[in-house]
N, C-alpha and C positions, 0 to 999 in steps of 0.2 A: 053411269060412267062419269056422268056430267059431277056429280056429287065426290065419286071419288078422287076425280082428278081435283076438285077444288083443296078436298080433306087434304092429299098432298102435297098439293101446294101450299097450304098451310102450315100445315106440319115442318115443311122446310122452311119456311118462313120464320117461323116459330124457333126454329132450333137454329137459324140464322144469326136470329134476333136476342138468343139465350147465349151465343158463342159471342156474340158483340159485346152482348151486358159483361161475360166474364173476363172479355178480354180490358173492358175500359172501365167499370164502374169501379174494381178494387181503387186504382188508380187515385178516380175523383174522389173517392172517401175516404182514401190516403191524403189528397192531399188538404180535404175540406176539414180532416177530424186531426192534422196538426196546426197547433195552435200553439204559441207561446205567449204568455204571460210578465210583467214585469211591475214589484213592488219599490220602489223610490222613495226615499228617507227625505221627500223634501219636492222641490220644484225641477223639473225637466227643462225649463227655461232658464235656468242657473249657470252660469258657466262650471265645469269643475267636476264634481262626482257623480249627481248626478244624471248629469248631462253624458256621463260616459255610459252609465248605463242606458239610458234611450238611444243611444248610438250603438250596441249592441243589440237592442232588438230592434230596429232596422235593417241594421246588419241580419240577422236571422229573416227580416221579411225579404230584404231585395235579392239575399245567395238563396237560399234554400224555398224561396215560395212560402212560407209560416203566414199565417193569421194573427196579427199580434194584439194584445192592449196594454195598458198601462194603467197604475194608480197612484198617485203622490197621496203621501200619510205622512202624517207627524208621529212622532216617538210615542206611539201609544199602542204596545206590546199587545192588546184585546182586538185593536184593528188589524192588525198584522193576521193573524190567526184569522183572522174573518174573511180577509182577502184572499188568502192562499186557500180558504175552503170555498169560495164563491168562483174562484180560475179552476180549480182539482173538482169542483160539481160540476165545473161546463163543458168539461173534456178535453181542459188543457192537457194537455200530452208534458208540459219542461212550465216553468213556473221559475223566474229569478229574484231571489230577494236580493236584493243591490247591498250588501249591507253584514256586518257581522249581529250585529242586533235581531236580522229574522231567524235566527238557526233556534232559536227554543222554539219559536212558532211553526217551523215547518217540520220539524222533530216530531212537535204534538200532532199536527196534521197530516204528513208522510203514511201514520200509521194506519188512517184511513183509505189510501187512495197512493196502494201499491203500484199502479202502473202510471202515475205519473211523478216524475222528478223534479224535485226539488235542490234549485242550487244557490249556493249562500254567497255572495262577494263577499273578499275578507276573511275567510273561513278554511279553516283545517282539517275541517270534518266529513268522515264518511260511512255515513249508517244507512244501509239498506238504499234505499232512492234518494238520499239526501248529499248529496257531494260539493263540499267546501271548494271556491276556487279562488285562489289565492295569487297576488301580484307581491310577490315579494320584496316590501318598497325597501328594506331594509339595506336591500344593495346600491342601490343610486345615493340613498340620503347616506351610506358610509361615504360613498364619493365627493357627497357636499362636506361632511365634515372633515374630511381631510384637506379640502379645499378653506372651511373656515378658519381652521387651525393653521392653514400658512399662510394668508394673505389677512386675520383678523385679530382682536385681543379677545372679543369678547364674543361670545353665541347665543341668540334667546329661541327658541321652539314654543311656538304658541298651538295647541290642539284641541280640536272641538269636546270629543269627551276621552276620557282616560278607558279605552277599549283596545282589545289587543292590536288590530292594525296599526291602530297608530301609536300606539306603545314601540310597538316593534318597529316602524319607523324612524322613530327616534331612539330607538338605543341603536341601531345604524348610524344614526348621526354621529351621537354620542361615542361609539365603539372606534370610527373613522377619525374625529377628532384628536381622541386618546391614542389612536395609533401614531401619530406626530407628534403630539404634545399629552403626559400624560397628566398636566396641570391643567390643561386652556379649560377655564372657565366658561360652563353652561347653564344657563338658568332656562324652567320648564313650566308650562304652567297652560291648564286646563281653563275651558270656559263655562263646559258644563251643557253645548249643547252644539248645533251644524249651520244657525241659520242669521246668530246674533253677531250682525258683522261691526255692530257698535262695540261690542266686549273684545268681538277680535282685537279691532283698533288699540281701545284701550292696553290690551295685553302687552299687544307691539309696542307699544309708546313709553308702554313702564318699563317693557326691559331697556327700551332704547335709551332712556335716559337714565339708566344706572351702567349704560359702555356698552352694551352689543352691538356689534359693529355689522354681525351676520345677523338675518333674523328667518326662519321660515314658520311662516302658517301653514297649516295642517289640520282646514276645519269644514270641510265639504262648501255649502254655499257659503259660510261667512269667513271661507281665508280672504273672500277681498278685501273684506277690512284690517288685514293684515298688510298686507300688498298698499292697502292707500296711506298706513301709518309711513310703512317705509319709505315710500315715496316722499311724504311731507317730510322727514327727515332729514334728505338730504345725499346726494351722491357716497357719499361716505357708509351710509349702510346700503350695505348687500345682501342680496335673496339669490335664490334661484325659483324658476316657476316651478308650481309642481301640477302635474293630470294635464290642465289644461292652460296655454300661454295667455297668461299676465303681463305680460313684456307693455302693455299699451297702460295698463294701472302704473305702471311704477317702471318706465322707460331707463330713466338713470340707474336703477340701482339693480337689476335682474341682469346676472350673470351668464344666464345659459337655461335649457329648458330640460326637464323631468316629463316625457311624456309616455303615458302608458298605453298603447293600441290595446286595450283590454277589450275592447268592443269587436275585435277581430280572434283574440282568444276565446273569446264565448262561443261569437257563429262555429269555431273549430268543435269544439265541446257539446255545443248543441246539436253538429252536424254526426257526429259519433255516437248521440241517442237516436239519433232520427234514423240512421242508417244499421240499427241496431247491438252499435259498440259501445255502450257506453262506460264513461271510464270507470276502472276497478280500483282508483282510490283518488284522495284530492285532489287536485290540480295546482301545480304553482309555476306562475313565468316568474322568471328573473332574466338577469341579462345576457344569459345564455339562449335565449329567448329575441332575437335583435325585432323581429316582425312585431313583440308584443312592445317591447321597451327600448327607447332611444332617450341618451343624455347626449347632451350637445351644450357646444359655447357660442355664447352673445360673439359677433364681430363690431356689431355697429351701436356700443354703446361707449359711455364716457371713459368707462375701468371695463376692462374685458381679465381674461387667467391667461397670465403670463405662458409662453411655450413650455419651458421647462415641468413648470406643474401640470401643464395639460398632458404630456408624456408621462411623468410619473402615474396620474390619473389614470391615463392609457392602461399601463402596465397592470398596477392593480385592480382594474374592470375585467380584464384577463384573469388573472386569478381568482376573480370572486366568480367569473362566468366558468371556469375549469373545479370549480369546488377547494381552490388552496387557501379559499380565507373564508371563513365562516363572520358574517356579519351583523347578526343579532342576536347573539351568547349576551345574557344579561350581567 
């Protein structure tokens, strides 16, 4: 008897201990085997780009509980591919390449390692587990040019490489400008790379001294050297900040701020694989979008935008947020 009751007791023990396991272990190995991933075109300690993507996957560790890492690479297409195969073998579940530059590499490697996603910053695209997410900068920078174009003569755009983002960037600018003035003068001009904040400079300084009076960099870590030319210029040129506030680089001459909460649209996007919706095509914020994207004006600088313009500005932010003006038709 002695043996049977023990075998019972056991038994129930056992089957105690089996209803425990199934009620808590899915859980822990739910939450142990998500993990996100994040590839960086550059330094995390940068102010600017990206820096917004490390602040995304934070954001996915502190809302969602995620296991995160990271790797800064330089522009070397081989590494890229190596990275997103060494996160997709450990069981990353989401994988972000910060960047329109990772989308051939996660394309080539997607194909391997269907159940986890791969997503592109900058990016239009949606194949299979690979989905483009996209901040549509084209609408804020139409706002600055229609801002250069009334308060300026002349416009320079300096951009790290000639890539669709910021392509499209700037013919916002551009598009914006032209919509005031269909003469005002813009000159453009590439560095060739994200990190050389000496060529920014120079950039800046050569438009500056053939009259542009506006200037914006557009070059991941080395727009500050865009920001320091204009400052050394002089009150008389103007910027706005863009991603992340410069206003301390170049105090006089930054008119108001471009800021993208892209790091808050990600955890959303991340949060919608996790919970197993994930999206069924690219993703793009615009300013229809206020959580992801906020433009605002300087008050406590030397030149601030007149009321009147800021109203007008108003008005067509409206528009471009309700879809009545399309902002990056080339």
């Amino acid at each position: 008897m002695k043996k049977t009751a023990f075998s019972r007791r056991s038994l129930l023990a056992s089957i105690f201990g089996l209803a425990l396991a199934g009620m808590i272990r899915p859980d822990i190995a739910h939450a142990e085997d998500f993990k996100m991933g994040l590839l960086v075109p550059g330094s995390v300690s940068e102010e600017g780009w990206n820096r917004i993507g490390y602040n995304a996957l934070k954001g996915v560790e502190d809302q969602l509980g995620a296991k995160i890492s990271y790797v800064e690479l330089q522009q070397n297409p081989a590494s890229f591919e190596k990275a997103f195969r060494d996160y997709a073998s450990q069981g990353y579940k989401v994988i972000l390449g910060h960047g329109f530059e990772f989308q051939d590499a996660a394309l080539e490697v997607a194909l391997d390692y269907p159940d986890t996603y791969f997503l592109i910053s900058s990016s239009s695209i949606h194949e299979g587990n690979v989905i483009g997410l996209n901040t549509d900068t084209s609408q804020p920078f139409y706002l600055m040019g229609v801002i250069a174009a009334k308060m300026g003569q002349k416009a320079g755009l300096v951009g790290g490489m000639e890539i669709p983002p910021i392509q499209q960037a700037f013919a916002g600018f551009k598009n914006g400008a032209k919509s005031v003035n269909p003469d005002f003068p813009i000159s453009e001009a590439y560095i060739g790379n994200f990190t050389d904040t000496t060529a920014a400079k120079e950039a800046a300084l050569s438009m500056i001294s053939q009259g542009a009076d506006f200037v914006v960099p557009n070059a991941s870590g080395a727009t500050v050297g865009g920001y320091q030319a204009i400052s050394e210029s002089g009150s008389d040129v103007r910027s706005f900040s863009i991603f992340s506030d410069f206003t301390e680089v170049a105090p006089n001459n930054i008119l108001g701020l471009y800021v993208a909460d892209y790091a808050q649209g990600v955890v959303e996007v991340v949060r919608s694989i996790h919970e197993g919706s994930p999206p069924t095509q690219n993703v793009v914020f615009g300013l229809k979008d206020p959580k992801v994207i906020s433009f605002t004006f300087r008050d406590d600088g030397p030149v601030s935008v007149p009321e009147d313009i800021r109203a007008e500005v108003k008005a067509i932010s409206d528009k471009i947020a309700a879809g009545e003006i399309k902002t990056d038709t080339q």
